[in-house]
VEXZA-771368 format. One record per residue (C-alpha): x, y, z; residue in three letters. Coordinates in steps of 0.02 Angstrom, whole numbers, padded with zeros to 5 digits, always signed. Layout:
N
XYZALA;...
This chain:
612
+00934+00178+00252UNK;+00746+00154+00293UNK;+00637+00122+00130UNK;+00494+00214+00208UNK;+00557+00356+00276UNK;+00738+00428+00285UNK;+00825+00359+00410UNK;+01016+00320+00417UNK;+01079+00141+00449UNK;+01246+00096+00540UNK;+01381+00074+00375UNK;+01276+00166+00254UNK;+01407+00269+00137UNK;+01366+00424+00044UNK;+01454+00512-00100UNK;+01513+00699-00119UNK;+01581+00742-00279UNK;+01727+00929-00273UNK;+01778+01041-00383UNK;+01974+01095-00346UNK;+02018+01266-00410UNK;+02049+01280-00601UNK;+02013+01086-00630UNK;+01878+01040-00739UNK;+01853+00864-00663UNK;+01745+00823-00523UNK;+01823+00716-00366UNK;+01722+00557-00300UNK;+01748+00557-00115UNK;+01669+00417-00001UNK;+01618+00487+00171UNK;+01547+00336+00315UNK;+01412+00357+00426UNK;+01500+00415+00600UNK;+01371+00451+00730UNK;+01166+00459+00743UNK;+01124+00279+00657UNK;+00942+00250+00686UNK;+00885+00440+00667UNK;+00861+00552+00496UNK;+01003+00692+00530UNK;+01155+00596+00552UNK;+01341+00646+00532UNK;+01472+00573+00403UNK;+01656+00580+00399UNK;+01770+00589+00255UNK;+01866+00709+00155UNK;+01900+00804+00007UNK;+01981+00954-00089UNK;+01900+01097-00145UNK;+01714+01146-00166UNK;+01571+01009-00145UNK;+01457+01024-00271UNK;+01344+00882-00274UNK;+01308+00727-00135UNK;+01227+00567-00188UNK;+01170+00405-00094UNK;+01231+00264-00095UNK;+01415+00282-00128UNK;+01505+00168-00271UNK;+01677+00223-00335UNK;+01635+00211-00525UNK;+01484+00352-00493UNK;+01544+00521-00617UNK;+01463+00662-00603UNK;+01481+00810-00770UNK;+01430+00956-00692UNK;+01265+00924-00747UNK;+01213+00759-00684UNK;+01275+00588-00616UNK;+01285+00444-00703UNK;+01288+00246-00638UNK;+01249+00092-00651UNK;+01102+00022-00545UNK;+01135-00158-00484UNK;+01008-00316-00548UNK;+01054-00388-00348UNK;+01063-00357-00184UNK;+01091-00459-00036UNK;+00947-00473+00061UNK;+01021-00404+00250UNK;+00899-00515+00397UNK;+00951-00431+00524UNK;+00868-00243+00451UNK;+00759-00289+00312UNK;+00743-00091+00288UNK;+00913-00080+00239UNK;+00891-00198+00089UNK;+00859-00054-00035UNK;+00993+00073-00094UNK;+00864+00196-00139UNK;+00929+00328-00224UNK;+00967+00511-00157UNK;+01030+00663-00222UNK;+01065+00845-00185UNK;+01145+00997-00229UNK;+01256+01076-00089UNK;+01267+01257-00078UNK;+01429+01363-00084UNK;+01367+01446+00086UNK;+01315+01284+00160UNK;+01461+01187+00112UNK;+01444+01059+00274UNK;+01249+01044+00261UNK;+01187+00902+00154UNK;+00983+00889+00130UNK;+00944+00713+00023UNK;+00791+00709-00070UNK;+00733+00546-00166UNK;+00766+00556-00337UNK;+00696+00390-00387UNK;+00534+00269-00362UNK;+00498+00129-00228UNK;+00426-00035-00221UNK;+00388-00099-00056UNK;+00295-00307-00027UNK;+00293-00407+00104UNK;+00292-00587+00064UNK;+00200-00703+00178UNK;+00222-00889+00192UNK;+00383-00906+00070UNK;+00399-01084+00054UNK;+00549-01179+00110UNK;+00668-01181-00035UNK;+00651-01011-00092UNK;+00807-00909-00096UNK;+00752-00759-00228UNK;+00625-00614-00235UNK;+00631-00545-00426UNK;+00563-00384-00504UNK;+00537-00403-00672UNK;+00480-00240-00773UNK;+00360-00343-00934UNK;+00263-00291-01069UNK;+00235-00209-01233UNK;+00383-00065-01221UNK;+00424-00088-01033UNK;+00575+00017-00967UNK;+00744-00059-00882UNK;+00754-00039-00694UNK;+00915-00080-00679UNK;+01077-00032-00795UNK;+01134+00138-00854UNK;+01049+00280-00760UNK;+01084+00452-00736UNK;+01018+00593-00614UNK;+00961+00762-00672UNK;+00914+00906-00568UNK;+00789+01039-00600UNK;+00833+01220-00571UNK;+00743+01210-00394UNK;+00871+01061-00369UNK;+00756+00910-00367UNK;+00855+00777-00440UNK;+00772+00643-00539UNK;+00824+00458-00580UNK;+00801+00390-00753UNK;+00876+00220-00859UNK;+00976+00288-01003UNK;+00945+00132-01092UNK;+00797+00030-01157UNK;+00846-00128-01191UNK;+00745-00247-01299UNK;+00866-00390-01266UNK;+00977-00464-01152UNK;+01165-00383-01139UNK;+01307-00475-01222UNK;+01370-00505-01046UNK;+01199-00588-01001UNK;+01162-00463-00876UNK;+00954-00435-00891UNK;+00926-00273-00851UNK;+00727-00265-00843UNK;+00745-00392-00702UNK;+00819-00335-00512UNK;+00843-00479-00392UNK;+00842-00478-00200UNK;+00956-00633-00140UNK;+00906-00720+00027UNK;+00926-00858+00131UNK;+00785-01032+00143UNK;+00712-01065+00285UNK;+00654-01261+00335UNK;+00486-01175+00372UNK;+00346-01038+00302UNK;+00459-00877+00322UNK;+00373-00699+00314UNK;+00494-00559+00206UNK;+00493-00375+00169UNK;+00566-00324+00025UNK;+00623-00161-00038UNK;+00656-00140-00235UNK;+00712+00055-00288UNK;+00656+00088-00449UNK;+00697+00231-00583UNK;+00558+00366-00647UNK;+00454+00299-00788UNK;+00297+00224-00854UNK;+00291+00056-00838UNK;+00164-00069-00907UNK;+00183-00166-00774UNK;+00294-00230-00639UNK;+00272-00408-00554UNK;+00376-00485-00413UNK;+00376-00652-00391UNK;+00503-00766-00285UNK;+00614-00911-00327UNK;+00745-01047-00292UNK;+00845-01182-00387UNK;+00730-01329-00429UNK;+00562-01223-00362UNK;+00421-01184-00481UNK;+00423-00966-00487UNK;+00280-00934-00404UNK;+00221-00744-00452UNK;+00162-00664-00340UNK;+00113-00485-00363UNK;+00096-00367-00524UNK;+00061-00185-00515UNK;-00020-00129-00676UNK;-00076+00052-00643UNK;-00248+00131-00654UNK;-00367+00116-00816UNK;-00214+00008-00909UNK;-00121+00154-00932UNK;+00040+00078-00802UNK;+00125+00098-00666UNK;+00168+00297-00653UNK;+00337+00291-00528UNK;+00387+00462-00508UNK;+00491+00538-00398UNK;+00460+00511-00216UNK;+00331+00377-00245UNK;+00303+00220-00139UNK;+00221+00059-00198UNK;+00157-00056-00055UNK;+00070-00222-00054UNK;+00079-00369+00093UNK;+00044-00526-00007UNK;-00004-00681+00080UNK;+00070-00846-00030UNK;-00061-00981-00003UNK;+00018-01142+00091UNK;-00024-01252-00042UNK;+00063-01175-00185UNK;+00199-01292-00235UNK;+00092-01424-00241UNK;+00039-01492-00413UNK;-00154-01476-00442UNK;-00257-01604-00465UNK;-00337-01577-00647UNK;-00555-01616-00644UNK;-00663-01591-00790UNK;-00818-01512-00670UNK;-00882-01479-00498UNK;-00994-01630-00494UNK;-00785-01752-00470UNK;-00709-01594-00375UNK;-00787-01695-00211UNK;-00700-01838-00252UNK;-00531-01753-00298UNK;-00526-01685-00125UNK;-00531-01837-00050UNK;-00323-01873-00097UNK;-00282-01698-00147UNK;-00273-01521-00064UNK;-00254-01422-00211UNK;-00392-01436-00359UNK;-00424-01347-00539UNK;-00612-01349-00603UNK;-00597-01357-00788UNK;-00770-01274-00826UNK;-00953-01267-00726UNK;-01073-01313-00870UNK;-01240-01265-00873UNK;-01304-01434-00864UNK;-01231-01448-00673UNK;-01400-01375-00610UNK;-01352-01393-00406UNK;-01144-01396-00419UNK;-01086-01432-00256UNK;-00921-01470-00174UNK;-00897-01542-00015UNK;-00733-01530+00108UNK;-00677-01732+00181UNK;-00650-01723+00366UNK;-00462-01783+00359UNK;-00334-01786+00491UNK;-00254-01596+00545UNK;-00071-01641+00465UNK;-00156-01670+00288UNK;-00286-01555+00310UNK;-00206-01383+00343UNK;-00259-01275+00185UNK;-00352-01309+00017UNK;-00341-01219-00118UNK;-00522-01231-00283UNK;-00476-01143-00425UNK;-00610-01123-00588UNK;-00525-01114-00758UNK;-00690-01070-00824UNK;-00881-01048-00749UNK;-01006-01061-00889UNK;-01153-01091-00788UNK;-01262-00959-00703UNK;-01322-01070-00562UNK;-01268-01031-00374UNK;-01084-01166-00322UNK;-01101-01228-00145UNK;-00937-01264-00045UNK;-00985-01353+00115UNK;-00902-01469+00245UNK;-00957-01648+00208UNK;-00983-01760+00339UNK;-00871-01897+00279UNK;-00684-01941+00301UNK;-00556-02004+00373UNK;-00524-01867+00485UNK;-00628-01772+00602UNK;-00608-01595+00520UNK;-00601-01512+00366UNK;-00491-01370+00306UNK;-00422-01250+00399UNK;-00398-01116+00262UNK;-00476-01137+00110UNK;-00431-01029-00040UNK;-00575-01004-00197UNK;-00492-00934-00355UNK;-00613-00887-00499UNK;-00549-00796-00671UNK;-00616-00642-00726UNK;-00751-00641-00877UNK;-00723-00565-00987UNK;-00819-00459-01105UNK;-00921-00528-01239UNK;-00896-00703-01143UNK;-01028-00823-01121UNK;-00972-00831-00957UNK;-01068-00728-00807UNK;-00998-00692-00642UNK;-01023-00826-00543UNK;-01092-00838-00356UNK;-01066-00955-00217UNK;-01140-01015-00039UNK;-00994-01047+00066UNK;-01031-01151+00248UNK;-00890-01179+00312UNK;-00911-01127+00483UNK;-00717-01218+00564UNK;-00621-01110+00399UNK;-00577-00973+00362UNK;-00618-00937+00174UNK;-00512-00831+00065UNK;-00598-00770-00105UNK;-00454-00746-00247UNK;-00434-00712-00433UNK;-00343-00829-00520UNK;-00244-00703-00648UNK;-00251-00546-00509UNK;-00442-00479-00552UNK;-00595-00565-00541UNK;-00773-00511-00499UNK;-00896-00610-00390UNK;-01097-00591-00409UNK;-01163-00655-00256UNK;-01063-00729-00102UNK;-01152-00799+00054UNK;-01043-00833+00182UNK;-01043-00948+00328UNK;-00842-00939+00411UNK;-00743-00952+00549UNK;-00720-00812+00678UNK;-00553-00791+00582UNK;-00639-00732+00445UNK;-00683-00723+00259UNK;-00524-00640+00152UNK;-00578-00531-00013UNK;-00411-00531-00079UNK;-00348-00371-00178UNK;-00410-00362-00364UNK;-00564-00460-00309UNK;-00727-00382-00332UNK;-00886-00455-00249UNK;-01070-00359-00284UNK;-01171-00426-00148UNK;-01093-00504+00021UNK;-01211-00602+00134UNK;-01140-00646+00311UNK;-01207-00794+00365UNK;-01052-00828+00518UNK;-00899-00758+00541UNK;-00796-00594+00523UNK;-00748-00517+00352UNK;-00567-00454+00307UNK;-00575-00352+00146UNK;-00415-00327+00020UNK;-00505-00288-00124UNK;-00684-00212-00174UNK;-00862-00254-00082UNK;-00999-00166-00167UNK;-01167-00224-00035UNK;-01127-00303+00136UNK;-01268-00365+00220UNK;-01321-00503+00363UNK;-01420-00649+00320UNK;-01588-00685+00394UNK;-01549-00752+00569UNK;-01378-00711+00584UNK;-01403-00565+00720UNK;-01194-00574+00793UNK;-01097-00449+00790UNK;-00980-00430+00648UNK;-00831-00361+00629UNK;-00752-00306+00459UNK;-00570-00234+00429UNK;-00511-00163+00269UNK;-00325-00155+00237UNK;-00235-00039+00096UNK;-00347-00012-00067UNK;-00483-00127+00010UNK;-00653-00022+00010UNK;-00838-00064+00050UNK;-00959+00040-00045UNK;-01123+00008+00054UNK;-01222-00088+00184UNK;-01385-00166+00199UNK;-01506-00054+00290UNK;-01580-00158+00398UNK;-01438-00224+00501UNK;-01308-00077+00503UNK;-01281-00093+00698UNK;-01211-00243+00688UNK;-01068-00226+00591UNK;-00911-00162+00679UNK;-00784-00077+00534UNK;-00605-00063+00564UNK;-00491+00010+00429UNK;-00305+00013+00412UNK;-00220+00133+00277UNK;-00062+00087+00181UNK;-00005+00279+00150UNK;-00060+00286-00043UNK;-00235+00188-00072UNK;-00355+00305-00115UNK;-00550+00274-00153UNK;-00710+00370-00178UNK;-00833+00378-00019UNK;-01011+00312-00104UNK;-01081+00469-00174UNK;-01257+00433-00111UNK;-01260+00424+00050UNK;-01073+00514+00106UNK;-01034+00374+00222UNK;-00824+00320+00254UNK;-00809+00134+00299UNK;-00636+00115+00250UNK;-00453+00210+00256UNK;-00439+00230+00067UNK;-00598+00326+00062UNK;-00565+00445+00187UNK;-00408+00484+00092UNK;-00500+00524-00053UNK;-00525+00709+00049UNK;-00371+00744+00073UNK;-00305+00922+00009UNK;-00216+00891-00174UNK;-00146+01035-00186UNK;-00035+01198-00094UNK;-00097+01339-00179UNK;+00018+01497-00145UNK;-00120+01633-00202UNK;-00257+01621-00074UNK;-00282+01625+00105UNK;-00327+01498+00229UNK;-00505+01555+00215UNK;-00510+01560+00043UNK;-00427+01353+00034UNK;-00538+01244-00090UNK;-00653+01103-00003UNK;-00623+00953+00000UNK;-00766+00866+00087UNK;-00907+00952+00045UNK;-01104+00908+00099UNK;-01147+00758+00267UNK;-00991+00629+00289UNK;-01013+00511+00430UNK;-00881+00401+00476UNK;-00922+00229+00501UNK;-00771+00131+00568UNK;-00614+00156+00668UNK;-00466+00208+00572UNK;-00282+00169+00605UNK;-00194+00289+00508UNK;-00014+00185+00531UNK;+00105+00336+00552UNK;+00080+00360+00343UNK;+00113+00532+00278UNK;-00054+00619+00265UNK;-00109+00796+00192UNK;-00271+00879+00277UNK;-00436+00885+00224UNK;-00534+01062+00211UNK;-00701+01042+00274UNK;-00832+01148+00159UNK;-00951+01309+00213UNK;-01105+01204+00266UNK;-01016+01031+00257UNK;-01035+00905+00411UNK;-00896+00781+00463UNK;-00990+00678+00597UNK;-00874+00539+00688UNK;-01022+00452+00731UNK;-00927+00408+00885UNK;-00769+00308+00808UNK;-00591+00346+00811UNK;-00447+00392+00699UNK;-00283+00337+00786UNK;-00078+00360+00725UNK;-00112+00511+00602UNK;+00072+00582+00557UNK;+00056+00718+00465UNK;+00230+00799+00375UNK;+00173+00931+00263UNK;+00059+01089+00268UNK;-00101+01133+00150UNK;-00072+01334+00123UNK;+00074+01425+00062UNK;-00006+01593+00104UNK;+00083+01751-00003UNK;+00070+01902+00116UNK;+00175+01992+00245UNK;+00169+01856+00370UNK;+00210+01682+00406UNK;+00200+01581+00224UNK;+00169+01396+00270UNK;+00006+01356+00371UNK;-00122+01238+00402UNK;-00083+01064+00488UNK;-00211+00944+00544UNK;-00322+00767+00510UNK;-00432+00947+00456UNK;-00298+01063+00384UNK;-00458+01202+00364UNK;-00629+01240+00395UNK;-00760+01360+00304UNK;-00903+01454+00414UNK;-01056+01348+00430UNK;-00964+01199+00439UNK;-00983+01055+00582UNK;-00875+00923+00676UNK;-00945+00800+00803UNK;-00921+00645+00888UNK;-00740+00609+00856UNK;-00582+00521+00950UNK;-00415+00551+00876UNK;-00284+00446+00967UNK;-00100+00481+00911UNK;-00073+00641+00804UNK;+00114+00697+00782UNK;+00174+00830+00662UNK;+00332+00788+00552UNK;+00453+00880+00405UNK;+00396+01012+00357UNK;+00215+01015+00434UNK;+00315+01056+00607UNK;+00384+01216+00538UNK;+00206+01277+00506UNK;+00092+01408+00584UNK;-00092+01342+00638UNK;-00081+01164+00682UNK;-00218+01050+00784UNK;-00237+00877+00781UNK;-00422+00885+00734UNK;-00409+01035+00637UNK;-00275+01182+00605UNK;-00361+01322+00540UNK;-00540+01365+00603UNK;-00618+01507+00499UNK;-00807+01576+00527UNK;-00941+01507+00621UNK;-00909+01296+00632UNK;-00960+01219+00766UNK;-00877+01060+00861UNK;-00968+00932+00975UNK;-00898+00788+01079UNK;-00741+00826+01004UNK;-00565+00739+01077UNK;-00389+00702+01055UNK;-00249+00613+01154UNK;-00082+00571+01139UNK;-00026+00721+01021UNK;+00154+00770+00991UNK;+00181+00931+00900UNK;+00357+01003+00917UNK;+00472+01125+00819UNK;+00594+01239+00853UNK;+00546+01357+00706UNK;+00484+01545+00753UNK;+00358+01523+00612UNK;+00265+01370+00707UNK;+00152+01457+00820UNK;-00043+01493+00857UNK;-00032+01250+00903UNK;-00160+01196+00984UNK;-00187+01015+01048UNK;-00363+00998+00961UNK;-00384+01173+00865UNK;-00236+01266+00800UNK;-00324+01428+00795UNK;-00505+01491+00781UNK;-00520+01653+00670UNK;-00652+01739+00642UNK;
């Protein structure tokens, strides 16, 4: 099965538990995947006696269902399967099956998901690990049932808690995914399923016999109130493993010996930056390529207020410095002496990653001199004020000013992945920053309230509908962009699930000439109660009010999945246009809306329909 969407995988196996007349036991029957591998309605063979009552995925003979619910045990590790890293998961499905349906199985997720990919796994490591830790934190693995509501949504859950390791030394806050080494950097996805809960926090991290565990990722939820997996919901991150982890760190006391550290190491921690180091400075040695690939600065502590320099220095062996170099600062915190500290990078043959060295950190001032390839703000860093000096700018995490510095007059471009946001940019050089965003499906941020301007994915999510209300109309739908947005970058929507916005009375959505490309939308915004067609509303815009505007906008790619395609009133710009709004140097290309539902009509390729 695919762990993003529901696809069926040649030898997946599903469960279908019978009732024989007058018995008061339930059968387990296995039925195999027979035809349609690849697609999301496939056919399965087996058989059994009497009347299905209940189908689960994936099939294990010691599964027993009550009447009520199923009950299992979720594995602590899988095999991790190369050839379809997709199929590495076992999520969890469930369904009721109808008495007058008795050969029509419809699986809905009854569990969480945790999706990573893990770049640069060093040579050696042969384990990815999910570890649920902290005060209270649930099992993920063990004893687990599923319930089902009345409406039939079934819902995973651990029946245990378990303070302590079993008796039979089985760990069951800790699910491993077993894979091969590789003599080189290897790149992995990993898919870990994961029952409904709270969770303080869940970190993966990877491993092999005689390696350090290098941890690599921990999800801790919003406002340190956890990780909320419910039903249905995906957790993504790509993490990118710097190529000198594994190496020991060389230990110095300040930044005034980090110079000299460099000089026979790759990989340095900075006890502290006093306040007595009025000019810190450290400079990269030019050494040869195969001992000069990647550098790594980390700061235990940064007492002083005073600007760090990183620059190339013009000795050496070699004739160039880093390639990649990684700066990892830790976060201050509150009623520290510390402040946040700032740096002038010039480094204009490396790229430059900025990291936190426990997962958050916040940066004052960064000024930035790179190569084309780019300065990284890595996810859970925050920097206030970012001054391009050189290079592009790749964004992971939070940028709260972007700006050019005097006499840098290129063109630069800056692309935001997942959660990564940029709040606002300097006002004198906006026309020379080219924004590109990619969206990860569940990222979500606020556009900057002053000025109503989108430069990234998440923040364009922020307006999508939140709700299906069932007692209005389509004209009647709340707003949820309200007032002037202008979109300033190009948007690559990556085939995630999204949920239109509704575009307020008055409200303007200007494009200002950029373009939203691979918007898949699978579910409608309006479950409208009257004598006609229910489910309405598809589109990037699911609605408009009267008054409102559209302009210069490119959508390239819309398609129209689940149940979105069964739904009245579908466009790829917008579904339902209501009243007086207006559109200018509107387009759209490459759409694909199909269904073969009598209640999908009134589709249009850029408007769905335009009431009045």
């Amino acid at each position: 099965m695919d762990g993003v969407s529901v696809k069926w995988s040649a030898g997946d196996k599903i469960g279908i538990f019978s009732q024989s007349n007058n018995s008061v036991s339930y059968a387990n029957n296995e039925y195999t995947l027979s035809s349609e591998a690849g697609t999301q309605s496939a056919e399965f063979s087996g058989s059994c006696e009497g009347e299905k009552k209940v189908a689960y995925y994936p099939y294990s003979e010691d599964v027993t269902y009550d009447g009520t619910k199923i009950s299992y045990d979720m594995p602590v590790s899988y095999t991790y399967k190369s050839e379809n890293p997709k199929d590495n998961n076992g999520a969890p499905m469930a369904c009721l099956i109808s008495k007058d349906a008795q050969n029509q199985v419809s699986f809905k997720n009854a569990g969480a998901l945790i999706y990573i990919m893990v770049k640069n796994i060093p040579a050696g490591y042969t384990r990815a690990i999910l570890t649920s830790q902290g005060t209270g934190a649930p099992d993920i693995a063990g004893n687990v049932e599923i319930t089902f509501t009345a409406e039939g949504i079934p819902t995973l859950k651990t029946l245990t808690n378990s303070n302590v390791t079993e008796v039979s030394g089985t760990d069951n806050k800790v699910v491993t995914i077993n894979f091969t080494t590789s003599d080189a950097l290897q790149d992995l996805e990993f898919y870990f399923p994961i029952p409904v809960n709270t969770y303080p926090e869940l970190n993966i991290s990877v491993a092999g016999d005689n390696k350090n565990t290098l941890s690599i990722k921990t999800f801790r939820g919003d406002d340190g109130k956890g990780v909320m997996a419910e039903r249905g919901v995906r957790l993504y991150a790509t993490v990118a493993i710097d190529k000198v982890i594994g190496e020991v760190p060389t230990e110095v006391e300040s930044v005034a010996k980090a110079t000299e550290a460099l000089k026979n190491s790759n990989a340095i921690v900075i006890a502290d930056v006093p306040d007595s180091e009025n000019s810190p400075e450290i400079a990269l040695p030019k050494k040869s390529n195969s001992e000069n690939e990647a550098v790594s600065i980390s700061f235990d502590k940064i007492s002083a207020s005073n600007e760090i320099a990183i620059k190339e220095s013009s000795e050496g062996e070699g004739s160039s410095v880093a390639k990649t170099v990684r700066v990892a600062i830790p976060a201050v915190e509150a009623g520290s002496v510390s402040s946040e500290p700032s740096f002038k990078i010039e480094l204009p043959a490396s790229t430059v990653t900025l990291d936190a060295v426990d997962g958050k950190a916040t940066y004052a001032k960064v000024t930035a001199k790179t190569a084309d390839h780019t300065l990284i703000i890595k996810e859970g860093v925050t920097v206030k004020e970012l001054v391009i000096a050189g290079g592009n700018v790749e964004v992971y995490g939070t940028v709260k000013n972007i700006s050019l510095a005097d006499g840098n007059s290129s063109e630069t471009t800056v692309t935001s992945y997942g959660s990564g946001v940029v709040e606002k940019v300097g006002d004198s050089n906006t026309d020379k920053f080219n924004f590109k965003s990619e969206w990860d499906g569940v990222s979500v941020a606020e556009a900057t309230p002053t000025d109503g301007k989108i430069y990234t994915a998440a923040q364009l999510a922020y307006y999508q509908s939140k709700e299906i209300p069932k007692t209005t109309t389509g004209k009647d739908l709340p707003a949820t962009m309200t007032g002037n947005v202008t979109l300033c970058a190009d948007i690559d929507m990556k085939q995630q699930p999204w949920i239109g916005m509704v575009l307020g009375e008055n409200a303007v959505f200007d494009g200002a000439n950029h373009t939203i490309s691979n918007i898949r939308v699978d579910n409608f915004v309006l479950s409208e109660q009257s004598k006609y067609t229910p489910n309405a509303c598809v589109g990037l815009v699911a609605a408009t009010k009267p008054g409102s505007q559209i302009k210069n906008i490119t959508i390239d790619g819309f398609e129209v999945t689940g149940n979105g395609a069964d739904a009245k009133w579908s466009g790829a710009l917008v579904g339902y246009s209501y009243g007086t709004t207006s559109y200018e140097n509107c387009h759209a290309k490459n759409v694909k809306i199909e269904s073969n539902s009598a209640d999908a009509y009134r589709i249009g390729g850029l408007i769905g329909l335009l009431a009045r």
